[in-house]
N, C-alpha and C positions, 0 to 999 in steps of 0.2 A: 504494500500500500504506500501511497504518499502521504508525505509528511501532514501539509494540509487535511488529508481524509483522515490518519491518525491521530490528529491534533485532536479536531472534532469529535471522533468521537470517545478520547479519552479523557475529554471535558464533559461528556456529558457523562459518562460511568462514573467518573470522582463523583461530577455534581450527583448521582444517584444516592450515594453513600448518605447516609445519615451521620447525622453527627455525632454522635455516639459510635458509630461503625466507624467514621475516621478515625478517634480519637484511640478507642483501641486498636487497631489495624498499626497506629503510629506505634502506642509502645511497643508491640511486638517488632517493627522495624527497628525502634529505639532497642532494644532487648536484642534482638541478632548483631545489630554493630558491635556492641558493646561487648558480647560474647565471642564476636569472630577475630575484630581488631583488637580489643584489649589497649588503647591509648592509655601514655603513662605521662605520670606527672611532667610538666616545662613542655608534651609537645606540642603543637602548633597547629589547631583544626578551624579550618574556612568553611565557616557555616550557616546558611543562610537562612533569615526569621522567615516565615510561613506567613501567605497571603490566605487569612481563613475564608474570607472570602468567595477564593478561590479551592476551596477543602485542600490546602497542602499540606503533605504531611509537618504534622506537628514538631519542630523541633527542638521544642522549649524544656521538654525529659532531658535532650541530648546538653543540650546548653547548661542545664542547670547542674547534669552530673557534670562536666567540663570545670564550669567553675568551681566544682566545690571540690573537687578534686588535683585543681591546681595546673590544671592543661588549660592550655595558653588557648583564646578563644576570640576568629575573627569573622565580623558581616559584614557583607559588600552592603555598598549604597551607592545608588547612580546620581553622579554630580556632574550638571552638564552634556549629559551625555556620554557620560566613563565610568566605567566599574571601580572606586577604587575601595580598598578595604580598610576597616577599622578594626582596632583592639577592642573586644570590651569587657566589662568588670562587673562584680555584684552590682555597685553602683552608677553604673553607665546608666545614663537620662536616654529616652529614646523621645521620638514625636511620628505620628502617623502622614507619611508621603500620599501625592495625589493618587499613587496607584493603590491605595489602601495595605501599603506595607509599614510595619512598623520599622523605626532606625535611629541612630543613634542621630541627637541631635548634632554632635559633631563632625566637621568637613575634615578631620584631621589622619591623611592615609597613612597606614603606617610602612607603606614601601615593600611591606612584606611578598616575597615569592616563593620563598624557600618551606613550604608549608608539610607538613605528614600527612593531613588529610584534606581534601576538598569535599565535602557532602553538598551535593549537587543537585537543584530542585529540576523536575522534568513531568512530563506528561506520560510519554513512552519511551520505553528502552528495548532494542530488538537483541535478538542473541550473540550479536558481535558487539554489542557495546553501545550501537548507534544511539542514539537519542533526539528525543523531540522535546523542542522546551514551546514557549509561547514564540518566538522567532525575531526575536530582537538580535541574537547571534553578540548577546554580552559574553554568556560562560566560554564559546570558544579562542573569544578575544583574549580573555582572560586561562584560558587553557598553553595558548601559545608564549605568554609572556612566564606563565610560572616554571619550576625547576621540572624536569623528567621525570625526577625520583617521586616527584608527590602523586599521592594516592588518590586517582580520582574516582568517587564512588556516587551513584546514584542512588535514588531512595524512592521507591515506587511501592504503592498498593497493590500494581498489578505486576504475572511475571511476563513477560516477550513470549509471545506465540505467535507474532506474524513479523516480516524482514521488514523493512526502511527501503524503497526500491527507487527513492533521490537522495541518497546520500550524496555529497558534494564534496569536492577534494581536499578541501579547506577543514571539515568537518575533524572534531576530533574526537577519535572514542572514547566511554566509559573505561574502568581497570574492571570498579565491582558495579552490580546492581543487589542493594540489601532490598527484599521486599518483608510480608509477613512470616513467609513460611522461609525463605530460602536467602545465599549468599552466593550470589554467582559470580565468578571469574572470568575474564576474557580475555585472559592472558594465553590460550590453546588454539585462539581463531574459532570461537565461542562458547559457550557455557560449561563447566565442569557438573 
């Protein structure tokens, strides 16, 4: 399928979800990260606050164990028209953006690129990794500027059952997709 056809209708499947169905659906994603990667204190996870709006997985579990467990913790916010990133803290002030994202009132990037993890918000993930976000084409921007080594993992409700048949050359793949049930790899040219 195309991305567009995909798009659509993995916006309306989330939108099916009840709110409650999201919200547990999330910690069991919350729940497999946490079990498969095992993030240790000082390291450094790019993670993005959830447009509820839009029923995106929840990742306020993941944030909260982060902070409290002393892993360095950063969300993008779009300034201008650029993804840059911020650090933030128990006490980081956020305010709600026109796209109904919440974000740190602060413009202050921290430069960072050298990250361990990128948790990645998206629509659809096929079984080589591909992905579909809303089609702004920020995360790949942002894919190309960070280090190789970082860990880019997506976080989906649903698992891949159908391919991406416009993938673009530009495009850059997922490593994992953590959904409810599973932690897929796409390190083998697709799913383990």
């Amino acid at each position: 399928m195309f991305k567009a056809e995909l798009r659509k209708k993995y916006m309306q499947k989330r939108k099916a979800l009840s709110s409650d169905e999201a919200f547990l659906l999330s910690e069991k994603i919350s729940e497999n990260f946490l079990r498969y990667f095992k993030p240790n204190e000082a390291e450094k996870v790019h993670i993005f606050i959830p447009i509820s709006g839009k029923k995106e997985i929840d990742t306020k579990v993941l944030i909260n164990y982060f902070l409290k467990h002393k892993i360095r913790v950063f969300v993008p916010k779009v300034v201008t028209d650029q993804l840059i990133h911020i650090e933030i803290f128990a006490d980081t002030v956020f305010e709600t953006n026109n796209w109904g994202i919440s974000e740190p009132v602060s413009n202050e990037d921290s430069g960072e690129t050298d990250f361990d993890y990128v948790i990645t918000p998206l629509l659809y993930c096929d079984h080589k990794g591909n992905r579909v976000g809303y089609g702004k084409g920020f995360y790949d921007g942002f894919f190309e500027r960070i280090s190789k080594e970082v860990k880019k993992i997506g976080v989906n409700y649903f698992n891949p059952d159908e391919n991406i048949d416009d993938v673009w050359e530009n495009d850059i793949p997922l490593d994992y997709l953590v959904t409810p049930t599973d932690v897929l790899s796409f390190f083998t040219n697709g799913f383990e």
